[in-house]
C-alpha positions in Angstrom: 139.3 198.4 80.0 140.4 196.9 82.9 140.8 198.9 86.1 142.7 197.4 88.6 140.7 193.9 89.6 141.8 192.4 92.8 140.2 188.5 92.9 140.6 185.2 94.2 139.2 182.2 93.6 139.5 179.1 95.8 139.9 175.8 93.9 136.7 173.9 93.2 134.9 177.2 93.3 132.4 178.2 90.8 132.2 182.0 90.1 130.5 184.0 87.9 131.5 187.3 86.3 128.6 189.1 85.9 128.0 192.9 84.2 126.6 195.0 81.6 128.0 194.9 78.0 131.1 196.6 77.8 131.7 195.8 81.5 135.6 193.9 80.7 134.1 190.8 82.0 135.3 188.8 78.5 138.2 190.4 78.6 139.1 189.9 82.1 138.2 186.2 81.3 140.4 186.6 78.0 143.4 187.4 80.1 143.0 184.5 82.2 143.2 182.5 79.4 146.5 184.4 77.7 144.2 186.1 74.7 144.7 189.0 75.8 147.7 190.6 77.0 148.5 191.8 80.7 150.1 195.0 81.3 150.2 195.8 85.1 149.4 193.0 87.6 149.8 189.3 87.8 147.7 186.1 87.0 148.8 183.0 88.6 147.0 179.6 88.4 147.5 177.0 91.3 150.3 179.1 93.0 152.2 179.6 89.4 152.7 182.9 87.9 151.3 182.6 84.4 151.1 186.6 83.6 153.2 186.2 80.2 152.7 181.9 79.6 151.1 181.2 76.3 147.6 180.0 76.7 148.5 176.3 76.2 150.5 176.4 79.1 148.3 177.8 82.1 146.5 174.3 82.4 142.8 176.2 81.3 140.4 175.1 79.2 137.9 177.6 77.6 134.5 177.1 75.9 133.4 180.3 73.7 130.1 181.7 72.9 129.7 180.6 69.3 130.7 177.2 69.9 134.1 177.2 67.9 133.5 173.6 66.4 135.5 172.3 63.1 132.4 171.8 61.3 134.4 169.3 58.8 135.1 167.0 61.8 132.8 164.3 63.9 131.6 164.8 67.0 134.7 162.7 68.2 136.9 164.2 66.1 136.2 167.5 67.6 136.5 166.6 71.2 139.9 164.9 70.9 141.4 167.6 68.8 143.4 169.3 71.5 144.5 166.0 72.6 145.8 164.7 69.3 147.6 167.4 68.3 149.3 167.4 71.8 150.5 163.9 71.1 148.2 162.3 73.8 148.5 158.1 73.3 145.6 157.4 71.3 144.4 154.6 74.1 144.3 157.9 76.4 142.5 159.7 73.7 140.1 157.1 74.2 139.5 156.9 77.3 139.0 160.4 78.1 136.7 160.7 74.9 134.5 157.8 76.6 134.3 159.6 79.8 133.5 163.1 78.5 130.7 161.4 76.0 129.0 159.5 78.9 129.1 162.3 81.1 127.3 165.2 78.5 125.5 161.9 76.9 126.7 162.8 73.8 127.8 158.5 73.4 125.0 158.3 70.3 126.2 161.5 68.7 130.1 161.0 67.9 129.9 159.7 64.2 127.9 163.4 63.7 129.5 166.6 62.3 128.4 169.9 63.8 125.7 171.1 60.9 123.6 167.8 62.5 123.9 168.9 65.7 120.6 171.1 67.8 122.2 174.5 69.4 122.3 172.8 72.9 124.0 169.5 71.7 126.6 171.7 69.9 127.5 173.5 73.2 127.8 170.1 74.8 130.7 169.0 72.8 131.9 172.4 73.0 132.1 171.9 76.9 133.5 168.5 76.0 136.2 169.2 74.1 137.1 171.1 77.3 136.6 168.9 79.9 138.8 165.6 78.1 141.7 168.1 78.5 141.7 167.7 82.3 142.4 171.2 83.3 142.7 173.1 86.2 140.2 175.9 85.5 137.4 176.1 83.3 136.4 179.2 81.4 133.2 179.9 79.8 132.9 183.3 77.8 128.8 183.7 77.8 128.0 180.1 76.2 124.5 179.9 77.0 123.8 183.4 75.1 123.2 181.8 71.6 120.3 179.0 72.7 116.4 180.2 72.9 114.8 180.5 76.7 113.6 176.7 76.8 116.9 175.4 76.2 119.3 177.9 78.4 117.1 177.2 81.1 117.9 173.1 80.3 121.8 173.9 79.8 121.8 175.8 82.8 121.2 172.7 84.8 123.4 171.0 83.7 126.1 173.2 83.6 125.6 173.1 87.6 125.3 169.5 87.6 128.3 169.2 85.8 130.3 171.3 88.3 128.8 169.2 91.1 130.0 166.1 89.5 133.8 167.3 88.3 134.4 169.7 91.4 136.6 171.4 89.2 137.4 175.0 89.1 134.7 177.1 86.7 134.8 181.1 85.6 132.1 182.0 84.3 130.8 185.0 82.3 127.5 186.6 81.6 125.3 189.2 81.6 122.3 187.2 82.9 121.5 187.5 86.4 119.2 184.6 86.5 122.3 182.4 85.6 124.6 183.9 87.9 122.4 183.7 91.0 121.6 180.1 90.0 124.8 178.9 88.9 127.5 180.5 91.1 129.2 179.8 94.6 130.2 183.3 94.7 129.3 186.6 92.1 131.9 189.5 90.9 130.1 192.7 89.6 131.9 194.4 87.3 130.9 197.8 86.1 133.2 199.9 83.6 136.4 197.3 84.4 136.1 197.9 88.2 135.1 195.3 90.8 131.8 196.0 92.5 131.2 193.7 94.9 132.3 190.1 95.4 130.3 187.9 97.2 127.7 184.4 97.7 125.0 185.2 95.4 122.0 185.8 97.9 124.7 187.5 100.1 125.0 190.4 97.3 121.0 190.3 96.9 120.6 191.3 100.4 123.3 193.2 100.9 123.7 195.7 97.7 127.1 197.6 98.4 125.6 200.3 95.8 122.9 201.5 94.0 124.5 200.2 90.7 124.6 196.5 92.4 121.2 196.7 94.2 119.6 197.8 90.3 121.4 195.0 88.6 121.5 191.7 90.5 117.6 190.9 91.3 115.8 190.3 89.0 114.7 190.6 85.0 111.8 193.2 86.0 113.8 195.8 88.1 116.5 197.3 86.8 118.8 200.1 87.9 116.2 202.5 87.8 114.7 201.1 90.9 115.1 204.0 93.5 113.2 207.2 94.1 115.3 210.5 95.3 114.3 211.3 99.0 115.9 213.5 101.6 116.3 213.0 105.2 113.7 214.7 107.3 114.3 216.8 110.7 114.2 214.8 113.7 115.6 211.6 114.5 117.3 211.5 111.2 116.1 208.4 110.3 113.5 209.6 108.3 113.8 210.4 105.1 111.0 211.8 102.6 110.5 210.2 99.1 110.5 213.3 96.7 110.6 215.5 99.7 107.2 215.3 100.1 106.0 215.1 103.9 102.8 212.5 102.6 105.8 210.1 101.7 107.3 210.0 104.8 109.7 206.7 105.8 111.1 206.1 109.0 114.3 203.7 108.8 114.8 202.6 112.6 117.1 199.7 111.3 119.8 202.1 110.2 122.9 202.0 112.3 123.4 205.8 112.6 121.5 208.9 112.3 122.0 211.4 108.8 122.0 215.1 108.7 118.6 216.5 108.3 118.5 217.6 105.0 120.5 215.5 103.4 119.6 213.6 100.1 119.5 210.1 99.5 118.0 207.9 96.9 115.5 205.3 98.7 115.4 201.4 96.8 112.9 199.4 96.7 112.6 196.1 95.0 109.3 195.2 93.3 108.2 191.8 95.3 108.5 194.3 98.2 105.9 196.7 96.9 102.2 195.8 97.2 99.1 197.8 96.4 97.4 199.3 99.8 94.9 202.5 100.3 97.2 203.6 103.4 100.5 202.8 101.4 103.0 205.4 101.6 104.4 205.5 98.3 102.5 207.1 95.0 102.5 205.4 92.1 101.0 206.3 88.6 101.1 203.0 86.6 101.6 203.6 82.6 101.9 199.4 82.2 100.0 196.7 84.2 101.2 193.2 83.0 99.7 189.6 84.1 101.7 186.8 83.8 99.3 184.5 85.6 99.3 184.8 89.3 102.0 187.6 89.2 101.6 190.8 88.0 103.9 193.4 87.1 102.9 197.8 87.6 105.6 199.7 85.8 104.7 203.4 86.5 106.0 206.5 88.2 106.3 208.6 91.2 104.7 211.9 91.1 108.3 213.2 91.3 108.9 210.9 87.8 111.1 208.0 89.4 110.3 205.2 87.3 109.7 202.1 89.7 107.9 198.4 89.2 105.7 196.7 92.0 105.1 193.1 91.5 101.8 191.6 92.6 100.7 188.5 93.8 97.8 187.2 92.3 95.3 189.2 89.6 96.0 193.0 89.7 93.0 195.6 90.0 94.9 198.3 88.9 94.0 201.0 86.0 96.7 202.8 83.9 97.2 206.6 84.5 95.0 206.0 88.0 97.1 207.0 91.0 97.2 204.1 93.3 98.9 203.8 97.2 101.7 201.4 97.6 103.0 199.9 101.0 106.6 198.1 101.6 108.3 197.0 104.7 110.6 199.8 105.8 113.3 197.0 106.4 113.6 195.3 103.0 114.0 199.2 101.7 117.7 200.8 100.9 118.9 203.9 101.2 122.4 205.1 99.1 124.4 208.7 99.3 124.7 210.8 96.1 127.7 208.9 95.8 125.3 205.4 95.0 127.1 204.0 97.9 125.1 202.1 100.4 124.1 203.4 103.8 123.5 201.4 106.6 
């Protein structure tokens, strides 16, 4: 599952594992946390090979999807688990139970069991139960997945705010972009157990390694779909034409060299980039027009059938199955190889 992953990640750091399902990004996270075993490589924590350490001993806590509560036990009960059974001084217990409780306000909730607990109050003493163990990373496997919009969109703040107030060390998995652009101090793409791209979030936004990370990390309205086939036309060679046709003609000063003439290339475009104009240069027959508001969303094709979205600024005037003319800035456009991989 996994390919060969070569990571590091600086203490304090926040990072987010981010990738379609079946991606390994659990199960990389799994073999951090000694769930899964490790057959080629090393893991170390803090300097300290952990590779064959039993979870228990590599110092990490790890906060699951579905919870994983006792629902038999209190609130309280559930938080100091780990530590109890550890043999932690109950005054220690204590103290570390007060601290977690204040910081997730969960300080009127500890007499409660689980089953009287909201979705979002049941991941805080989820998180709790991880932070009262002190440890030197955290690990959360997708824990947001499992609350409506309203309240992942609550929970995500404070998962940040969190990490700003403990400084600790937070791995995070998920397949929502949205949370790793807002949540991370640097992204990992994974795509079939291989390492993408690493990078600050809005350094991997504008600066797409490959067609597979330019489709994925953006936004919830383009997806990897978002490029139209083009080949380069004769001349300065850094021209290309979308669909080959000459009425779709791009030049690309900012590219650092010229391409053969002849060549083909897949052009992307992301959809705030597009905007309805009579002398745009890109065709687009639009199947969907949505209105959320003041922005608008044109899903729709090329004549060549390259499925792309434009999104729009104020109230659309568009009508489905009516050609229409779009314009971008030839600067904000990227061009990849047959091979997906960037060009520059």
């Amino acid at each position: 599952i996994i390919r060969g992953v070569d990571l590091d990640i600086a203490s304090r750091e926040f990072v987010v594992m981010v990738g379609p399902s079946g991606c390994g990004k659990s199960t990389l996270l799994r073999m951090i946390a000694g769930l899964e075993e490790t057959t080629s490589g090393t893991i170390r924590i803090d300097s300290e090979d952990v590779t064959d350490a039993e979870p228990a001993e590599r110092g990490i806590a790890m906060v699951f999807q579905s919870y994983a509560l006792y629902p038999h036990m209190t609130v309280a009960e559930n938080m100091a688990f780990g530590l109890r059974v550890t043999g932690v001084p109950k005054a220690e217990i204590d103290r570390c139970l007060a601290d977690a409780a204040q910081i997730l306000q969960l300080d009127s909730y500890l007499d409660r069991r689980p089953a009287q607990l909201s979705g979002g109050q049941r991941q805080r003493v989820a998180i709790g139960r991880a932070i009262v163990r002190d440890p030197k990373v955290f690990l959360f496997d997708e824990p947001l997945s499992n609350l409506d919009a309203e309240l992942r969109v609550h929970m995500r703040l404070e998962l940040a705010r969190l990490h700003q107030r403990l400084g600790a060390t937070m791995i995070y998995v998920t397949h929502d972009q949205v949370e790793a652009m807002t949540l991370a101090d640097k992204i990992v793409v994974l795509k079939a157990g291989r390492v993408m791209q690493v990078g600050a979030p809005l350094d991997v936004f504008d600066d797409p390694a490959n067609l597979f990370v330019a489709g994925f990390i953006g936004g919830e309205k383009e997806g990897p779909r978002q490029a139209a086939p083009a080949v380069v036309a004769p001349g300065d060679g850094r021209t290309v034409l979308i669909e080959g046709d000459a009425e779709m003609a791009v030049a690309l000063p900012h590219l650092l060299q010229a391409l053969q003439p002849g060549r083909n290339v897949s052009l992307g475009l992301r959809p705030q980039h597009l905007r309805p104009a009579a002398d745009g240069v890109l065709k687009l027959l639009p199947d969907v027009v949505e209105q959320l508001g003041d922005v608008g969303y044109l899903h729709g094709l090329t004549p060549g059938g390259a499925a792309l979205v434009a999104q729009v600024t104020g109230r659309l005037r568009a009508t489905p199955m009516q050609e229409m003319r779009l314009a971008f800035d030839p600067a904000c456009a990227f061009l990849f190889d047959s091979d997906e991989q960037r060009l520059r």
